[in-house]
C-alpha positions as CSV (number, residue, x, y, z in Angstrom):
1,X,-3.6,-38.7,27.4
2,X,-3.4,-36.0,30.3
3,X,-0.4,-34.9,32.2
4,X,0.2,-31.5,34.3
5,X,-2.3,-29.4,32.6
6,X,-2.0,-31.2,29.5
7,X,-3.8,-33.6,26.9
8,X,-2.0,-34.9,24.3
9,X,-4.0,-36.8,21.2
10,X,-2.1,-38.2,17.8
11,X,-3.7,-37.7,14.5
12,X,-4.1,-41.5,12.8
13,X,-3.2,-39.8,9.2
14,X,-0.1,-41.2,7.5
15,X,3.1,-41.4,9.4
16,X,5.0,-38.7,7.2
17,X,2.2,-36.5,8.1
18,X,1.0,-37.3,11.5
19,X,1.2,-34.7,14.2
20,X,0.6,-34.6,17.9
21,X,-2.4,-32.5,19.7
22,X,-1.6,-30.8,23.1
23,X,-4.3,-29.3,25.1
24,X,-2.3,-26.3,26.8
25,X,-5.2,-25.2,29.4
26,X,-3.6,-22.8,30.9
27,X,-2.3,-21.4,28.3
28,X,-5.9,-22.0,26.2
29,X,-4.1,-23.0,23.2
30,X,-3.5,-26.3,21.2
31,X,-0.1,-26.9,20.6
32,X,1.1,-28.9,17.3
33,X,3.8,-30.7,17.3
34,X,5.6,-33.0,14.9
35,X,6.3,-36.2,16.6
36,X,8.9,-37.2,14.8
37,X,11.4,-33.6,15.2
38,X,9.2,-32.5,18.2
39,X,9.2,-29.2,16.6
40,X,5.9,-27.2,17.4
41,X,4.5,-26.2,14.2
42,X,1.3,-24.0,15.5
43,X,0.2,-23.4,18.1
44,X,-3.8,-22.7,17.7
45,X,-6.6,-20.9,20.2
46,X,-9.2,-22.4,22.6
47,X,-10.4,-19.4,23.8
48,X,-11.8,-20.3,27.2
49,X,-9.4,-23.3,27.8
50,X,-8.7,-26.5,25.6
51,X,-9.9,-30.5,26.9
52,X,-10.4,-33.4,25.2
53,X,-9.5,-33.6,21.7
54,X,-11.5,-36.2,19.3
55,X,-10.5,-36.4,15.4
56,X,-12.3,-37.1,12.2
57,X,-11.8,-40.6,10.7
58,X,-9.8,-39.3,8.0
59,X,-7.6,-37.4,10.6
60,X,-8.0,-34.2,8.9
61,X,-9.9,-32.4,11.2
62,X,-9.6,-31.9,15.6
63,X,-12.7,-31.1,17.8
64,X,-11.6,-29.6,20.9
65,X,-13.8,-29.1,23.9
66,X,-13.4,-25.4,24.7
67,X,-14.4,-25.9,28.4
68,X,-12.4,-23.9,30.6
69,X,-9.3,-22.9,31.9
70,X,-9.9,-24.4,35.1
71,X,-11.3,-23.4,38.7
72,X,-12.3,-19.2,39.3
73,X,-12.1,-18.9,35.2
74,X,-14.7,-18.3,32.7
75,X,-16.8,-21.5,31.4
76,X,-16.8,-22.3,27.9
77,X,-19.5,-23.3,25.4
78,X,-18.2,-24.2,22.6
79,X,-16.3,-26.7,20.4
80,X,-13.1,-25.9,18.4
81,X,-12.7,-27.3,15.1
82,X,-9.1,-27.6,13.4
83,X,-7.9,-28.3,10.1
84,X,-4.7,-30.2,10.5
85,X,-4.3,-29.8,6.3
86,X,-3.7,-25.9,6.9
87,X,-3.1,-25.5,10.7
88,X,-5.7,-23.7,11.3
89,X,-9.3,-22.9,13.1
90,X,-12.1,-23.6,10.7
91,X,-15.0,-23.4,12.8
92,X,-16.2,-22.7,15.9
93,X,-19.8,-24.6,17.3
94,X,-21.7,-23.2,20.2
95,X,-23.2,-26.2,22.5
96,X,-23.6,-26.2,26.5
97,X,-21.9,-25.1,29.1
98,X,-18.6,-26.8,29.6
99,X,-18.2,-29.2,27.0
100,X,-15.4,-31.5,28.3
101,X,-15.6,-34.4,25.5
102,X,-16.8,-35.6,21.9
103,X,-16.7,-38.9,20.0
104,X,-17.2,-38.5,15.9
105,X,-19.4,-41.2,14.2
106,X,-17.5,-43.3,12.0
107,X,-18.8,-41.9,8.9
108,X,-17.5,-38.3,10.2
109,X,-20.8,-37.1,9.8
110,X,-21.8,-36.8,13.7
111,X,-20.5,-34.9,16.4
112,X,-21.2,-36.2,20.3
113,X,-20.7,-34.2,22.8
114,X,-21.1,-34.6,26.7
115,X,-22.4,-31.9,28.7
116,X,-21.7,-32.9,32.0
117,X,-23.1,-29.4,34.1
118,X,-26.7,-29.8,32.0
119,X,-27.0,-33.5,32.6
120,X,-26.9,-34.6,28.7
121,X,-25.4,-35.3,25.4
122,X,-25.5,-33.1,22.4
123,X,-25.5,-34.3,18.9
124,X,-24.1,-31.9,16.5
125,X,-24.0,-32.0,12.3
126,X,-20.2,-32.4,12.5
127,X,-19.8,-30.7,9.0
128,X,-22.3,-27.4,10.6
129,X,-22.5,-27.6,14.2
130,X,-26.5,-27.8,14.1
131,X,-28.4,-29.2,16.5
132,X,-29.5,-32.9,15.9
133,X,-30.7,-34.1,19.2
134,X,-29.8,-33.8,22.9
135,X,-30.4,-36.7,25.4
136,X,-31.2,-35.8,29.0
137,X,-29.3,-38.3,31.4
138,X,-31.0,-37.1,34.6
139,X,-27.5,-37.5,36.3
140,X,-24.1,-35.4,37.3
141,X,-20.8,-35.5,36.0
142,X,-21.1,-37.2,32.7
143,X,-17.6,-35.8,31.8
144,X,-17.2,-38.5,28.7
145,X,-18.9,-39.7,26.0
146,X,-18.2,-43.1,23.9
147,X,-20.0,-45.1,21.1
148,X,-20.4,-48.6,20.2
149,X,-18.7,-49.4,16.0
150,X,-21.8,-49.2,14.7
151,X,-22.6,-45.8,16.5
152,X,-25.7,-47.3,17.8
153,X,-25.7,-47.1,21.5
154,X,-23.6,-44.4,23.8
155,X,-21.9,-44.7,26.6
156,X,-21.7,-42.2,29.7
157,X,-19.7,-42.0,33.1
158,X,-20.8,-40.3,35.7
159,X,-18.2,-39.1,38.1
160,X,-20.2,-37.2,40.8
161,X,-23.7,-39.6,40.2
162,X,-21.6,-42.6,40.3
163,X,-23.3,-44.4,37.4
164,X,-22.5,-45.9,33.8
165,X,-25.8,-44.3,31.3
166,X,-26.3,-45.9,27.8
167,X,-28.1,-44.2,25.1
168,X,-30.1,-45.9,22.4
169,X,-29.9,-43.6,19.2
170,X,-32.5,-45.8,17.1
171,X,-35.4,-46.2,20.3
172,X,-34.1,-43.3,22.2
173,X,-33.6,-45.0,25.5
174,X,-31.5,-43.6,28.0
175,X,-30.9,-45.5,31.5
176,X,-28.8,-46.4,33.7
177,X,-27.5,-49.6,33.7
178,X,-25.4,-49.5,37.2
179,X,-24.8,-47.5,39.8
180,X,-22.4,-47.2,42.9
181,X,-19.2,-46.4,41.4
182,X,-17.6,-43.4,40.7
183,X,-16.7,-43.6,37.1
184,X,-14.5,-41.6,35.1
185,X,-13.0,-42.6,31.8
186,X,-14.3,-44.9,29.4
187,X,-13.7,-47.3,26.0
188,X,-15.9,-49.8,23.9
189,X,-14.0,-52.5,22.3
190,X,-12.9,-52.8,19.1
191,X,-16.0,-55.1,18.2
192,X,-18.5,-53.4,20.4
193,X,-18.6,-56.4,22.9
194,X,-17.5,-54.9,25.8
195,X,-17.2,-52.0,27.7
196,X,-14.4,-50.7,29.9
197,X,-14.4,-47.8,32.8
198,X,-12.1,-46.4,35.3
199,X,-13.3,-46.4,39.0
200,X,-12.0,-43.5,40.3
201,X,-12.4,-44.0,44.2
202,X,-11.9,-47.6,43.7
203,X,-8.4,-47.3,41.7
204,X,-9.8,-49.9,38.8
205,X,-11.4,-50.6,35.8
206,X,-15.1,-52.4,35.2
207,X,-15.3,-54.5,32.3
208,X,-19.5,-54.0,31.3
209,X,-21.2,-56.9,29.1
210,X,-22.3,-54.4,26.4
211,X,-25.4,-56.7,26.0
212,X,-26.4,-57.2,29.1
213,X,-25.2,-54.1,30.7
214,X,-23.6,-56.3,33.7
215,X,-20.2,-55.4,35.1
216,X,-18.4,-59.2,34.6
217,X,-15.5,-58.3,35.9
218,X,-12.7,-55.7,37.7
219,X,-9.4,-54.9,37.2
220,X,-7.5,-53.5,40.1
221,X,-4.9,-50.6,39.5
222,X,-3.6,-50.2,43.0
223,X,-4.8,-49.4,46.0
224,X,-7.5,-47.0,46.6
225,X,-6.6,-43.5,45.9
226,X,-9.1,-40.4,46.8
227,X,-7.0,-37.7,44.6
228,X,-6.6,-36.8,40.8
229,X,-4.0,-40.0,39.8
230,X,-6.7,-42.1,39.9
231,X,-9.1,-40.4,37.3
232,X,-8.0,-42.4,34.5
233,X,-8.6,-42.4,30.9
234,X,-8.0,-45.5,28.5
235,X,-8.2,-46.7,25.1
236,X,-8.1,-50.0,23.3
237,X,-5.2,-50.9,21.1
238,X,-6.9,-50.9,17.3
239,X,-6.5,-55.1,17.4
240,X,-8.3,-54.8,20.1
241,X,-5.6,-56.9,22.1
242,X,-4.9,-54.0,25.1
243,X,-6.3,-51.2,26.6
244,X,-3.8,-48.4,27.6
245,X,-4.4,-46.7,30.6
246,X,-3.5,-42.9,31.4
247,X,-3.4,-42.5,35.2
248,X,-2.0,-39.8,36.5
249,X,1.9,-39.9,35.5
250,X,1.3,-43.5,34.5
251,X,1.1,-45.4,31.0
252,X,-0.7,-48.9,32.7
253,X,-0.7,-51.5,29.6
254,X,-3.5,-53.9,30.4
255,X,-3.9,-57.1,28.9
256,X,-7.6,-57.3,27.5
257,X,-8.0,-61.5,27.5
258,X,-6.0,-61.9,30.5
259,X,-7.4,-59.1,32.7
260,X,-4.2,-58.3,33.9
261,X,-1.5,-55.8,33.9
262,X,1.3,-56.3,31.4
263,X,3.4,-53.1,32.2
264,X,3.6,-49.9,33.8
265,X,5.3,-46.8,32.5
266,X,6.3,-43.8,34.6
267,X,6.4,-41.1,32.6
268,X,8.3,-37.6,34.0
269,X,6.3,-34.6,35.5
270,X,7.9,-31.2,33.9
271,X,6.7,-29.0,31.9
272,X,8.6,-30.2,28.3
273,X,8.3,-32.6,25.7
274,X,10.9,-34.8,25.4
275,X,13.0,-32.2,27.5
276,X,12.1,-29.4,25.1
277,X,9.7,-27.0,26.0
278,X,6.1,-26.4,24.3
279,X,7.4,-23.0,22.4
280,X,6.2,-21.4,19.8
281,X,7.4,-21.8,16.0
């Protein structure tokens, strides 16, 4: 999720040890808070500027895009890795320039990263940081990176291009498989069938046959917004069943079979959590 500076991301681990990851970019630190007292229990360094936060299956360990504290500030290259066990930094991988997102394979063992300023997407050992491969998109702002369940096939928005790329890890493929919209966020569903992306320009979300590579149908958010509310992110609902939208200051709760809109939540814009601030401990 993404809010005022801000990227929150839970850990899936066990409720009485769950914890909540905030990206503080400006402050280029990762904040760790217990969801449950909303205490802040660390708070950890991203040296250039903390974004998207991915996490191992088990939920033990946090990869967080060092990218950048924003315009007129240095660039990162790296990726942070956290150890939620001891609340800690445990390693450090240098990739490209302004790494902005990762997805983890579902055996923990890879690390995808999207390089949106060099056109491609890094794969990284996820236990070393090495080097596995790097696909060459050919095309701007691919801020985000997703794979199908079976970690076969990646996914890739590109804001600035306005394209969806897919990547074929076993025959190497990369191409494009539309173009002409100014994509954003993105999600694969629960059984790999579909995938979803957020329009930006447009204010909507695509729904892309994963077979066929066809947009089947559109989901419309509101009306057409040219500013930073509409650069949504989403994920699916583990059943599968909805896909939560983050847009802007919005929670959007879209029904998946119905292609609708369940609910919209309006979430406050200050600077706390809960009404507490994001101190130290």
């Amino acid at each position: 999720a993404a809010r005022d500076g801000k990227r929150i991301v839970q850990s899936p681990r066990a409720k009485a040890k769950s914890v909540l990851l905030v990206s503080l970019i400006g402050e280029r630190q990762v904040a760790v808070i217990n969801p449950s007292t909303q205490a802040v229990l660390a708070k950890l360094p991203s040296p250039a500027g903390p974004h998207e936060i991915n996490l191992s299956p088990d939920g033990t360990l946090a990869y967080v895009s060092d990218s950048g504290a924003g315009p007129n500030t240095p660039r990162g290259n790296s990726i942070v890795v956290l150890d939620l066990r001891t609340l800690s930094v445990k390693s450090t991988f240098k990739t490209c320039e302004k790494p902005h997102d990762t997805r983890v394979s579902r055996n923990g063992r890879i690390l995808w990263v999207a390089c949106a300023p060099s056109k491609s997407v890094m794969e990284l050992d996820a236990a070393t940081g090495a080097i596995r491969k790097t696909w060459d998109t050919k095309l701007d702002g691919g801020w985000f990176v997703e794979s199908t369940p079976d970690d076969r096939k990646l996914f890739v928005p590109h804001l600035e291009a306005k394209a969806l790329s897919m990547i074929d890890r076993r025959t190497s493929l990369v191409r494009t498989l539309f173009s002409g919209n100014t994509l954003f966020g993105v999600a694969v569903s629960p059984v790999g069938n579909e995938i979803w992306v957020s329009d930006a320009d447009e204010n909507r979300l695509s729904i892309v046959d994963a077979a066929t590579g066809n947009i089947t149908a559109t989901i419309s958010l509101g009306a057409a917004k040219k500013d930073q509310s509409s650069f949504a992110r989403l994920r699916f609902t583990p059943d599968g069943k909805r896909v939560v939208v983050v847009r802007g200051s919005e929670f959007v709760i879209v029904d998946v079979e119905r292609r609708s809109i369940v609910s919209t939540i309006e979430m406050p814009r200050v600077e706390t959590f809960s009404g507490r601030r994001l101190s130290g401990p």
